[in-house]
N, C-alpha and C positions, 0 to 999 in steps of 0.2 A: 463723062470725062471729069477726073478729079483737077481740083485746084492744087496750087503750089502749095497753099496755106493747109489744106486738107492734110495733104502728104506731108509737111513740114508735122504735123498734129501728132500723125499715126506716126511718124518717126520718133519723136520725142516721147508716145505713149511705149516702141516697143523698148528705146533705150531705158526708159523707167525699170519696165517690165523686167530685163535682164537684172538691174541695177540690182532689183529689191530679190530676185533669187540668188543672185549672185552672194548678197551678205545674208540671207539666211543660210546659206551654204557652210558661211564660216563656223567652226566650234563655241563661239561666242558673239550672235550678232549684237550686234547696238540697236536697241528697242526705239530707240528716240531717232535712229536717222533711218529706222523701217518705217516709223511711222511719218516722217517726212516726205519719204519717196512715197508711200501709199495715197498720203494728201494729194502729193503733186500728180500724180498718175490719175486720180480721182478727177481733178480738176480739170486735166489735157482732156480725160470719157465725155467731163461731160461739155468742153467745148467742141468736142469733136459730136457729140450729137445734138448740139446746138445750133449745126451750121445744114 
């Protein structure tokens, strides 16, 4: 059984997830808010395999 905190994780990981394809998508992404989203995505991996 997962925890609420678990699911709250993997939620916040797939919202990332969309975020950062969503703006490469654009004709011109912003390099500095891809690399934002990629930190914070990185960060949610690895609390999520932390727990």
């Amino acid at each position: 059984m997962q925890s609420a905190h678990l699911n709250a994780l993997e939620a916040k990981h797939a919202t990332l997830d969309r975020q950062i394809a969503a703006e490469t998508q654009r004709p011109s992404p912003d390099q500095a808010l891809l690399s934002s989203l990629k930190k914070r995505k990185l960060m949610v991996k690895q609390e999520i395999t932390a727990l």
